[in-house]
HTML snippet that shows the backbone in 3Dmol.js (N, CA, C, O; Angstrom):
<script src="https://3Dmol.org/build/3Dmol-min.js"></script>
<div id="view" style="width:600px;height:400px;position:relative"></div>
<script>
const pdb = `
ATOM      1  N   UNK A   1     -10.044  -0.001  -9.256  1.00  0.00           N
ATOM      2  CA  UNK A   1      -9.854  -0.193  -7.827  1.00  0.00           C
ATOM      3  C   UNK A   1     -10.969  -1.113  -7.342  1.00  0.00           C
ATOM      4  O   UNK A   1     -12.115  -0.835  -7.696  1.00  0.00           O
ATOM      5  N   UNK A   2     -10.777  -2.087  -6.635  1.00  0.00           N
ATOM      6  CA  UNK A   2     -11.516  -2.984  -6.449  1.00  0.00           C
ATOM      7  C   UNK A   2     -11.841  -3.518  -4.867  1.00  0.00           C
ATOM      8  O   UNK A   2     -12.829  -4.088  -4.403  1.00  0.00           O
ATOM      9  N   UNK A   3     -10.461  -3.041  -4.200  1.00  0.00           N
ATOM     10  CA  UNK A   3     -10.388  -3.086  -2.818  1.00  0.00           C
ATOM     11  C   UNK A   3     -10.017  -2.349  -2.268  1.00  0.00           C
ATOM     12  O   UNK A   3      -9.293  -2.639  -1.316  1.00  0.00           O
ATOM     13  N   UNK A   4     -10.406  -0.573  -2.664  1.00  0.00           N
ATOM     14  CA  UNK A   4      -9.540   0.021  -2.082  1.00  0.00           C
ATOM     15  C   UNK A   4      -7.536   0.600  -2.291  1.00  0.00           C
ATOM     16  O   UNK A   4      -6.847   1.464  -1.749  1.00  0.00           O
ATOM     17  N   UNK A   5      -7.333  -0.259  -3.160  1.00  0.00           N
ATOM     18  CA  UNK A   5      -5.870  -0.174  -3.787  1.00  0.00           C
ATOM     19  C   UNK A   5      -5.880   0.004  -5.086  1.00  0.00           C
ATOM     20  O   UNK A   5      -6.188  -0.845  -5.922  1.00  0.00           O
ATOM     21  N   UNK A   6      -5.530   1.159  -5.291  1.00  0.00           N
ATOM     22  CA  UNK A   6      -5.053   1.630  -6.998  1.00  0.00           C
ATOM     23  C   UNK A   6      -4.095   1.218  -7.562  1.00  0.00           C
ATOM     24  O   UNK A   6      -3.991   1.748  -8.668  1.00  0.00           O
ATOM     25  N   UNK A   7      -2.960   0.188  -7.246  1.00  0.00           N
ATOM     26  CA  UNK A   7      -2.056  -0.419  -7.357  1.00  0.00           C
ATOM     27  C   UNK A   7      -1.576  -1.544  -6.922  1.00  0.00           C
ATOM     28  O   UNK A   7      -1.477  -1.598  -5.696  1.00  0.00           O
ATOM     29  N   UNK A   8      -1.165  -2.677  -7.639  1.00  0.00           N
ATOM     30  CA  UNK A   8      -0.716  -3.873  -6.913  1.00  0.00           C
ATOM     31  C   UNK A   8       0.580  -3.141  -5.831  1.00  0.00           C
ATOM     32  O   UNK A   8       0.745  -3.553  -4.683  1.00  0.00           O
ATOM     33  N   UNK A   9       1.288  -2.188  -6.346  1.00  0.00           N
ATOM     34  CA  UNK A   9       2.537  -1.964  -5.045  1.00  0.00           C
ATOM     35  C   UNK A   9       1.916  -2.085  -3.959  1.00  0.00           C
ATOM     36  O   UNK A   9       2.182  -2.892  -3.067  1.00  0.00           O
ATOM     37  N   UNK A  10       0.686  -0.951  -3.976  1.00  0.00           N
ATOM     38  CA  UNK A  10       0.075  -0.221  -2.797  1.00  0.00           C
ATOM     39  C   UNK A  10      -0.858  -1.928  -1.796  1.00  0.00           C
ATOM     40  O   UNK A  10      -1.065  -2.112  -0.596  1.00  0.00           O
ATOM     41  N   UNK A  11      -1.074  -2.543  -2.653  1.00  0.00           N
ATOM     42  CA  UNK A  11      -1.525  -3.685  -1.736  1.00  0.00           C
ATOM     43  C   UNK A  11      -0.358  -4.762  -1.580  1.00  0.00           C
ATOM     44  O   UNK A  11      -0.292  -5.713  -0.801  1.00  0.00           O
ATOM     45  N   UNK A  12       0.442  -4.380  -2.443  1.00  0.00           N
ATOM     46  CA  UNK A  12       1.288  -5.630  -1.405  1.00  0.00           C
ATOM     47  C   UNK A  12       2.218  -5.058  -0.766  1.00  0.00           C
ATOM     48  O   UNK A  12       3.115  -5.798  -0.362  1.00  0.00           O
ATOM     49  N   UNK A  13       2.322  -3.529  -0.453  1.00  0.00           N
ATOM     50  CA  UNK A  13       2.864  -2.832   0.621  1.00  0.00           C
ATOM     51  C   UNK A  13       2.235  -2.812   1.869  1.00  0.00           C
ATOM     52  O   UNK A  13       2.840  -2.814   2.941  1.00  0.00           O
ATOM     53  N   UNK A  14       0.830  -2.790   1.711  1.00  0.00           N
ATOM     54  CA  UNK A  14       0.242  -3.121   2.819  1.00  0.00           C
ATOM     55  C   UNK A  14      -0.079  -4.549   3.404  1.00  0.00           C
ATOM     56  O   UNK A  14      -0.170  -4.774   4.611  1.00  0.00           O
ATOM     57  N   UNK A  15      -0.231  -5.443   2.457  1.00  0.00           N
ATOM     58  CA  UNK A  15      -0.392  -6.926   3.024  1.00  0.00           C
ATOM     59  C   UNK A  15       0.966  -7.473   2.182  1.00  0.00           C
ATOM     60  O   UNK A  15       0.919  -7.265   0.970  1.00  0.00           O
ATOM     61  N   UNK A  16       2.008  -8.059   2.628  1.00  0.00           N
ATOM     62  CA  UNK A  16       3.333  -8.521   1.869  1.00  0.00           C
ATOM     63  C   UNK A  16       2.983  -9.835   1.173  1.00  0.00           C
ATOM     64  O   UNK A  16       3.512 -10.209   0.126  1.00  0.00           O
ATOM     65  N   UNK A  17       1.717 -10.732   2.085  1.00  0.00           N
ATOM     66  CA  UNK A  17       1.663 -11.649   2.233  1.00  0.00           C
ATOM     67  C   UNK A  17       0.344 -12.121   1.317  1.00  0.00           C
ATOM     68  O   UNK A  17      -0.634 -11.518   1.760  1.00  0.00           O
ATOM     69  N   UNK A  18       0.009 -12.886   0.326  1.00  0.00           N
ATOM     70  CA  UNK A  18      -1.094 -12.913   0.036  1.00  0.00           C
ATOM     71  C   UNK A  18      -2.109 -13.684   1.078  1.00  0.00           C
ATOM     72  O   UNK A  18      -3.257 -13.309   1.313  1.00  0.00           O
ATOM     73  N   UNK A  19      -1.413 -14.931   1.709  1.00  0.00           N
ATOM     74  CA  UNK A  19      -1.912 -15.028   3.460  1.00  0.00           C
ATOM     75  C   UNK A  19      -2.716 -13.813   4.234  1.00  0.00           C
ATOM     76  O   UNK A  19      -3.833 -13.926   4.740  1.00  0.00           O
ATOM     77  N   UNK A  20      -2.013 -12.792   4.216  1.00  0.00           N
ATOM     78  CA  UNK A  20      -1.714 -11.916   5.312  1.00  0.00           C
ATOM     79  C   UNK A  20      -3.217 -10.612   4.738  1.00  0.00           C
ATOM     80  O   UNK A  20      -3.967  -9.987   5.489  1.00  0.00           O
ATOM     81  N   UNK A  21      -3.181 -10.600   3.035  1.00  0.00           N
ATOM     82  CA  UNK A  21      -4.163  -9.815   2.389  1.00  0.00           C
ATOM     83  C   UNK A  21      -6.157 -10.998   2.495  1.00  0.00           C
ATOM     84  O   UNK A  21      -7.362 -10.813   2.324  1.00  0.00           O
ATOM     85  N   UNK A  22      -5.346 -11.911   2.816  1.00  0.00           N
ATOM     86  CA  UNK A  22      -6.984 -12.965   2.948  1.00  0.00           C
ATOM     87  C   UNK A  22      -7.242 -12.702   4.218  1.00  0.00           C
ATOM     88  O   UNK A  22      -8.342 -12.313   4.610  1.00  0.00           O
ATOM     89  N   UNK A  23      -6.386 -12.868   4.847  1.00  0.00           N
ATOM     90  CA  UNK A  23      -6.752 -12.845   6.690  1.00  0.00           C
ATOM     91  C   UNK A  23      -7.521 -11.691   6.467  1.00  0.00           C
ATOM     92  O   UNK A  23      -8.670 -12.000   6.152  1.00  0.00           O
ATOM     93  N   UNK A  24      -7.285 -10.208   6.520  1.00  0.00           N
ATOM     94  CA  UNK A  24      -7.758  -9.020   6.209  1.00  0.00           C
ATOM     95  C   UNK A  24      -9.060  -8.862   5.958  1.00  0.00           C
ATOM     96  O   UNK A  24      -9.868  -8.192   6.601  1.00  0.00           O
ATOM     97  N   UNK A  25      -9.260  -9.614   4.837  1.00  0.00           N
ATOM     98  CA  UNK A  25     -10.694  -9.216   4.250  1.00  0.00           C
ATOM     99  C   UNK A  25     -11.930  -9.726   5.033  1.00  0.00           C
ATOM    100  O   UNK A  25     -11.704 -10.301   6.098  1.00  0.00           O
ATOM    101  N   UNK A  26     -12.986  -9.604   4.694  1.00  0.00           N
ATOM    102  CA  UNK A  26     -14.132  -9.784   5.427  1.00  0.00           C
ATOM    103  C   UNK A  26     -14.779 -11.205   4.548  1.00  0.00           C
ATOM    104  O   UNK A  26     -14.401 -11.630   3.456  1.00  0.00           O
ATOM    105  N   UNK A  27     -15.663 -11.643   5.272  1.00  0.00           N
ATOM    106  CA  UNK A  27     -16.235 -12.861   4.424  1.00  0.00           C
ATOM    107  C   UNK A  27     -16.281 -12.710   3.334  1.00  0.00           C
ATOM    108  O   UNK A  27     -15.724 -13.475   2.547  1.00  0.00           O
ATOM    109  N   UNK A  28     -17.309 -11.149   2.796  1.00  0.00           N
ATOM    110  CA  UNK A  28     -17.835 -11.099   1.407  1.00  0.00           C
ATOM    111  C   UNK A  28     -16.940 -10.875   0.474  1.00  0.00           C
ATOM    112  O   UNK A  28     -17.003 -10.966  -0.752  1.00  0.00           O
ATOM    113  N   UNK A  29     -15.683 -10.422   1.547  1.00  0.00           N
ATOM    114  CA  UNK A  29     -14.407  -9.791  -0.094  1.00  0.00           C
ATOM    115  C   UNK A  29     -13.929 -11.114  -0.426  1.00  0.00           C
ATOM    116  O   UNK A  29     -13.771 -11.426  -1.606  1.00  0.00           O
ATOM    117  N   UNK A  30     -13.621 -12.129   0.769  1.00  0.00           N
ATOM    118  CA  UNK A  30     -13.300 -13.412   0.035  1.00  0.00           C
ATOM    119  C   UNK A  30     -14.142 -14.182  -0.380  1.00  0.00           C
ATOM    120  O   UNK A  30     -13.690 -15.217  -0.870  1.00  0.00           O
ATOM    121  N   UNK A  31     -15.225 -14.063  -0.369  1.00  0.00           N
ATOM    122  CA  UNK A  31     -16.486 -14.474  -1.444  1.00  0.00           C
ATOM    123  C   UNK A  31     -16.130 -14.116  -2.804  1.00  0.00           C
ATOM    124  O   UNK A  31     -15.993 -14.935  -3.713  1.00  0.00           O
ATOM    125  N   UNK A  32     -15.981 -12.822  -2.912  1.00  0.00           N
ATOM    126  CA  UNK A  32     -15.696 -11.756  -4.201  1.00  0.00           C
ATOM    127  C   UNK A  32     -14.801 -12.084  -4.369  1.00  0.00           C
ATOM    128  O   UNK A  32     -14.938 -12.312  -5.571  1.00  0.00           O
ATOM    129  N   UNK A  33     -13.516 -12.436  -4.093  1.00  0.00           N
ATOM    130  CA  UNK A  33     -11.868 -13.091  -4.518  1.00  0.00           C
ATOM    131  C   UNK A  33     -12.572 -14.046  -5.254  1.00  0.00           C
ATOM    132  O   UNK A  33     -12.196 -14.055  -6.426  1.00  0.00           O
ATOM    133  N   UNK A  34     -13.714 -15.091  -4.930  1.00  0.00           N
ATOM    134  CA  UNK A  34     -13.983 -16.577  -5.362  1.00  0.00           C
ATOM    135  C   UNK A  34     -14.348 -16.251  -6.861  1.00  0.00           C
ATOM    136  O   UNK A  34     -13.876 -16.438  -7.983  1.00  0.00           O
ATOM    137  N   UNK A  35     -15.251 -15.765  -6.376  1.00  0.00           N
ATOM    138  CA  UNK A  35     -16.628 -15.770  -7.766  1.00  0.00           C
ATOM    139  C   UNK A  35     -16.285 -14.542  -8.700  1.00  0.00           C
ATOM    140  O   UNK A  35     -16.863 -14.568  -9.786  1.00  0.00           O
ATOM    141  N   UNK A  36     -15.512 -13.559  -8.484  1.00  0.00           N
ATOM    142  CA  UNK A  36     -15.574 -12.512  -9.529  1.00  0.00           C
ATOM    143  C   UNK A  36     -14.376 -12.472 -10.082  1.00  0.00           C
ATOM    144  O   UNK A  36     -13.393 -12.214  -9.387  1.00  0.00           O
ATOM    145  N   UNK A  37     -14.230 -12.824 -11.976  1.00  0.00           N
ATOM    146  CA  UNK A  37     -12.970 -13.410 -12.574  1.00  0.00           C
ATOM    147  C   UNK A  37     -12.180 -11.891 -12.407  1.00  0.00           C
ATOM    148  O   UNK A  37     -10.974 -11.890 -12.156  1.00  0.00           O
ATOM    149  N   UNK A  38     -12.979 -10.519 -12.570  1.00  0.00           N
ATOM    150  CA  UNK A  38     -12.166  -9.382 -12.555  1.00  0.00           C
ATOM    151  C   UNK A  38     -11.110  -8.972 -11.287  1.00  0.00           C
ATOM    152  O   UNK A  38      -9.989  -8.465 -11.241  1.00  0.00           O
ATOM    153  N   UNK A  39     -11.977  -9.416 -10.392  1.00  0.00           N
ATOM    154  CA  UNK A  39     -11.140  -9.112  -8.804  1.00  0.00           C
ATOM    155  C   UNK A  39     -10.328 -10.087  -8.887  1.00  0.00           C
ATOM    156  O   UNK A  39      -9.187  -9.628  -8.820  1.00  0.00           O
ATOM    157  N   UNK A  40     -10.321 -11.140  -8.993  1.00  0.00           N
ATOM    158  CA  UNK A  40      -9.363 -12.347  -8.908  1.00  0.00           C
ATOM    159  C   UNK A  40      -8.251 -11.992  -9.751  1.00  0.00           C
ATOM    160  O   UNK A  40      -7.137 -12.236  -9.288  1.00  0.00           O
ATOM    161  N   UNK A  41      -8.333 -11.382 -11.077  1.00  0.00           N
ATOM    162  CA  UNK A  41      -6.821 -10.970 -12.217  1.00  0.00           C
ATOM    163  C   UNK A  41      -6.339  -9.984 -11.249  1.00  0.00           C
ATOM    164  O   UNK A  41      -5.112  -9.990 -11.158  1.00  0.00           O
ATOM    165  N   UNK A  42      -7.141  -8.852 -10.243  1.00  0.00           N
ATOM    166  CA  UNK A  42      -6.687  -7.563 -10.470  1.00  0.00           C
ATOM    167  C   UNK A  42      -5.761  -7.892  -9.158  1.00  0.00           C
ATOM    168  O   UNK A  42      -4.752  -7.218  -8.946  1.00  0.00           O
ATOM    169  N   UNK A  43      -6.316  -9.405  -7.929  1.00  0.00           N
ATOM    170  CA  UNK A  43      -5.653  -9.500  -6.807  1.00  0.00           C
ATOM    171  C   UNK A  43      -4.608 -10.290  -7.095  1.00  0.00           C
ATOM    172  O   UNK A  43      -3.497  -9.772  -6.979  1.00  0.00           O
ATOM    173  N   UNK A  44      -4.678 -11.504  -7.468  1.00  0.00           N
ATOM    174  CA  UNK A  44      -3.511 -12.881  -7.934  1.00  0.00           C
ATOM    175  C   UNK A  44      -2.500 -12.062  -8.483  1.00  0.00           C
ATOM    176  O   UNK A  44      -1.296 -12.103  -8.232  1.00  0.00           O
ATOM    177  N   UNK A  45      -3.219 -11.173  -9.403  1.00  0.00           N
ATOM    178  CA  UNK A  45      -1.833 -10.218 -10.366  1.00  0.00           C
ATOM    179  C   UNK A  45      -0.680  -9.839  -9.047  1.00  0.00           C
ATOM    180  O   UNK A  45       0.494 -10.147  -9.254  1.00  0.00           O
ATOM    181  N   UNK A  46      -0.978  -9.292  -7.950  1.00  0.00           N
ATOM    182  CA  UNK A  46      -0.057  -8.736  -7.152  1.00  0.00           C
ATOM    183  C   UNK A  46       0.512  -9.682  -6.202  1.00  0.00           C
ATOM    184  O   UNK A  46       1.125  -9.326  -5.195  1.00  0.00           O
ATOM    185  N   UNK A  47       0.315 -10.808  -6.513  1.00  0.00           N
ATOM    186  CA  UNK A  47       1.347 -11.818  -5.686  1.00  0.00           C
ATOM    187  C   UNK A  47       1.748 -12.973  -6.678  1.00  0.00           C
ATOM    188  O   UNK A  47       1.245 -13.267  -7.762  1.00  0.00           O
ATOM    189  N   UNK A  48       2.781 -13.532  -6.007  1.00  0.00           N
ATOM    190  CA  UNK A  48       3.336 -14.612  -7.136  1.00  0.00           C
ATOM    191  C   UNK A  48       2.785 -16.146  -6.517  1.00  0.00           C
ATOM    192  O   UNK A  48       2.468 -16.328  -5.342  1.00  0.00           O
ATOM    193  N   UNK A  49       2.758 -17.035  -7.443  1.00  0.00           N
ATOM    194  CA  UNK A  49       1.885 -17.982  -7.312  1.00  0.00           C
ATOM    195  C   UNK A  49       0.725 -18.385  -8.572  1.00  0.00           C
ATOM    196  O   UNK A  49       0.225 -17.392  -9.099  1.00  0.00           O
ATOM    197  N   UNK A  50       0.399 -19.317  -8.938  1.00  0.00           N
ATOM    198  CA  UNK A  50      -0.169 -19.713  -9.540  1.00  0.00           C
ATOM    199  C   UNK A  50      -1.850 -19.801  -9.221  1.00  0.00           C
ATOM    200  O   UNK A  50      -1.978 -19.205  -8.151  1.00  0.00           O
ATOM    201  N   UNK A  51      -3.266 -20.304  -9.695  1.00  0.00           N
ATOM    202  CA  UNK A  51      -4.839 -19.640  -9.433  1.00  0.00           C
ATOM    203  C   UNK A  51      -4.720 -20.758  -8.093  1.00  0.00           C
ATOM    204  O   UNK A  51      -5.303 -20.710  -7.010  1.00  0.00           O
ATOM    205  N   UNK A  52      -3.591 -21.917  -8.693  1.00  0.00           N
ATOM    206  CA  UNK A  52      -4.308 -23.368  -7.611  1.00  0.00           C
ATOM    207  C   UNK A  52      -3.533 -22.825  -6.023  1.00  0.00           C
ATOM    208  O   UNK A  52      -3.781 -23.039  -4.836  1.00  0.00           O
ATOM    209  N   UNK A  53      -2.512 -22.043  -6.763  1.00  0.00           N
ATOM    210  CA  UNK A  53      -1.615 -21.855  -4.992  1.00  0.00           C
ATOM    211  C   UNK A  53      -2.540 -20.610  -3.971  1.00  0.00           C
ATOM    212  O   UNK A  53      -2.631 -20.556  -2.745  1.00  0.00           O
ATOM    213  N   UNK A  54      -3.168 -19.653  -5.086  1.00  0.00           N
ATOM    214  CA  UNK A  54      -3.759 -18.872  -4.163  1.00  0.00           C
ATOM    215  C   UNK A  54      -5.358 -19.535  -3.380  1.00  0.00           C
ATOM    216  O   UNK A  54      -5.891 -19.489  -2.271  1.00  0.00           O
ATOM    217  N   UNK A  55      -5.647 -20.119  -4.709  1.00  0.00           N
ATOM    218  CA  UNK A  55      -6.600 -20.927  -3.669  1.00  0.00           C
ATOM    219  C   UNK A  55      -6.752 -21.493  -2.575  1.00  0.00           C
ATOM    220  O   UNK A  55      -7.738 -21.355  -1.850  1.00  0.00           O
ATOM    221  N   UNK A  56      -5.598 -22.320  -2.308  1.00  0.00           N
ATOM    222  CA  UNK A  56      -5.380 -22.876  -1.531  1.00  0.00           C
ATOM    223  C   UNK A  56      -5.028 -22.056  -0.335  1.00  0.00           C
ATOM    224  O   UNK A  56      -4.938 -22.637   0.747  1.00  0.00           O
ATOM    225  N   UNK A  57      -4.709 -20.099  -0.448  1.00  0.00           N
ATOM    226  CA  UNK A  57      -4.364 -19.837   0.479  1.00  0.00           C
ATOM    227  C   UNK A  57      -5.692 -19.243   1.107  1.00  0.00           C
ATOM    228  O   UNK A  57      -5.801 -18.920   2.290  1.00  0.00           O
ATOM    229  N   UNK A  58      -6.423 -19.170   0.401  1.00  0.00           N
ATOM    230  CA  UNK A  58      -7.834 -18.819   0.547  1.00  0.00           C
ATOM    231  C   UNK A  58      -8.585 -19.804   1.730  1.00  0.00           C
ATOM    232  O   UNK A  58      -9.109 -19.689   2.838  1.00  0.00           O
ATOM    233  N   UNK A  59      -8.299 -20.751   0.812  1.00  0.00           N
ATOM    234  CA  UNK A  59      -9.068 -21.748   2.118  1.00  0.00           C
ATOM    235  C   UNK A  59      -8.158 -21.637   3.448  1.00  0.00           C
ATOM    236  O   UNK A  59      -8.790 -21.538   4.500  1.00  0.00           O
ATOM    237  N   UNK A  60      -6.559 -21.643   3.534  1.00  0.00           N
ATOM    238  CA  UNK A  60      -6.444 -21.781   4.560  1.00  0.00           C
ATOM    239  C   UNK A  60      -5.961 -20.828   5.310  1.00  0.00           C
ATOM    240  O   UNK A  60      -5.126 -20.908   6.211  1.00  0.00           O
ATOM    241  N   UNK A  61      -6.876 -19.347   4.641  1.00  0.00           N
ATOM    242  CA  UNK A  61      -7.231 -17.756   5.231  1.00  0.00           C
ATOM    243  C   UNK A  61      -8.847 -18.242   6.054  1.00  0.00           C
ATOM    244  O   UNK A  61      -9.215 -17.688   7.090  1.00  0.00           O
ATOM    245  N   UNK A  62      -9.558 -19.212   5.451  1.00  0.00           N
ATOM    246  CA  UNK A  62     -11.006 -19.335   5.571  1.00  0.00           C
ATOM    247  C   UNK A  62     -10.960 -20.546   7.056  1.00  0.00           C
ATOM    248  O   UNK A  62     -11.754 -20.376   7.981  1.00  0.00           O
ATOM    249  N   UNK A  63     -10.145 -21.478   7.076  1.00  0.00           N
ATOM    250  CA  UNK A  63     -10.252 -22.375   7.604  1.00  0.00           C
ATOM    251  C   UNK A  63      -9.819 -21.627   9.320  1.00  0.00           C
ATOM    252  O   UNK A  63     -10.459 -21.690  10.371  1.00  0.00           O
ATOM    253  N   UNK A  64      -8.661 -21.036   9.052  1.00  0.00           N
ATOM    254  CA  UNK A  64      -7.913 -20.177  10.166  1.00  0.00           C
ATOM    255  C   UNK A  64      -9.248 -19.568  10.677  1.00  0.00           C
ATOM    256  O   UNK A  64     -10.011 -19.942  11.567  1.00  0.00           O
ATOM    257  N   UNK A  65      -9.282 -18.613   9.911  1.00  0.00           N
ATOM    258  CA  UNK A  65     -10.814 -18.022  10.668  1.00  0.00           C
ATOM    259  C   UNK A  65     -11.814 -18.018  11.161  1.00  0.00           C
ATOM    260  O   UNK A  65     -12.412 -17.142  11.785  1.00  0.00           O
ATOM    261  N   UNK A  66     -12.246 -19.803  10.698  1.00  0.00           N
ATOM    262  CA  UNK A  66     -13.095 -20.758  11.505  1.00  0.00           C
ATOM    263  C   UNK A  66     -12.602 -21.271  12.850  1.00  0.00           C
ATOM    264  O   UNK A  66     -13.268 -21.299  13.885  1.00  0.00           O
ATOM    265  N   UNK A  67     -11.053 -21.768  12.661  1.00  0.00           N
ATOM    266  CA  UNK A  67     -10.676 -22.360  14.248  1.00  0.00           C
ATOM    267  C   UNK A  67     -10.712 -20.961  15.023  1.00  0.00           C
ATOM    268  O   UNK A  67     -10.917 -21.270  16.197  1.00  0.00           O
ATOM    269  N   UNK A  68     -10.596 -19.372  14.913  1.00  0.00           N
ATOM    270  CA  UNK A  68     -10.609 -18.588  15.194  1.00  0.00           C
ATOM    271  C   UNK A  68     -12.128 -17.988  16.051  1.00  0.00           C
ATOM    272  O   UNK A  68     -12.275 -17.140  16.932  1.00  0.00           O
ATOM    273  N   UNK A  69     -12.905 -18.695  15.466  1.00  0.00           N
ATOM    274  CA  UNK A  69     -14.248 -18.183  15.491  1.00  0.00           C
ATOM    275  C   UNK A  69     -14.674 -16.692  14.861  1.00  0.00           C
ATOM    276  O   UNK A  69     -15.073 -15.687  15.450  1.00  0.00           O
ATOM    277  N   UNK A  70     -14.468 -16.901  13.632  1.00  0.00           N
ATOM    278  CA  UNK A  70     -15.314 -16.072  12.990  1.00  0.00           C
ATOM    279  C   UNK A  70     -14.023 -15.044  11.816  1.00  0.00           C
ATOM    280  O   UNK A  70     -13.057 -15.499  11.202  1.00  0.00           O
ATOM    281  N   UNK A  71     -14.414 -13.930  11.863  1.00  0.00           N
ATOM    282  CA  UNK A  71     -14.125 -12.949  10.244  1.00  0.00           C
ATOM    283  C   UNK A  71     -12.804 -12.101  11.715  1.00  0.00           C
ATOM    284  O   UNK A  71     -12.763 -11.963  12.937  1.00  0.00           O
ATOM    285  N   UNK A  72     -12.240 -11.877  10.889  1.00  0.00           N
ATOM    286  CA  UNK A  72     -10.656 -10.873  11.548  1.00  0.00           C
ATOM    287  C   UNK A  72     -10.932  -9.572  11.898  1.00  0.00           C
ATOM    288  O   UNK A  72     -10.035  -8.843  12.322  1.00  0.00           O
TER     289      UNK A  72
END
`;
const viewer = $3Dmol.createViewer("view");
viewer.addModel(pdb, "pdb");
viewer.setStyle({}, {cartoon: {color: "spectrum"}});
viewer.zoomTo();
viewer.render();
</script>
């Protein structure tokens, strides 16, 4: 368990969206999505998409949150 979810169901029952699971997190968990290869298998595993597509949703979970001013 890495975020709280013992199961990919259980997190993509709660976030459908891998969008929707970045918005969510706090700076440091999407820090920890970046840099830690274990969290990254245990999250990517529960959505479909490839490392370059989630990246990309990362940044534009990160970018949103900047025109936003600040963490969700």
């Amino acid at each position: 368990m890495v975020d709280g979810f013992f199961t990919p169901r259980e997190r993509i029952e709660a976030y459908p969206t891998f969008l929707a699971y970045c918005m969510a997190q706090t700076d440091e968990s999407l820090a920890r999505l970046i840099w830690d290869a274990d969290h990254q298998r245990n999250v990517f595993a529960s959505y479909l998409g490839t490392s370059g597509d989630h990246a990309k949703t990362i940044i534009e979970a990160i970018t949103a949150r900047a025109s936003i001013g600040g963490e969700a």
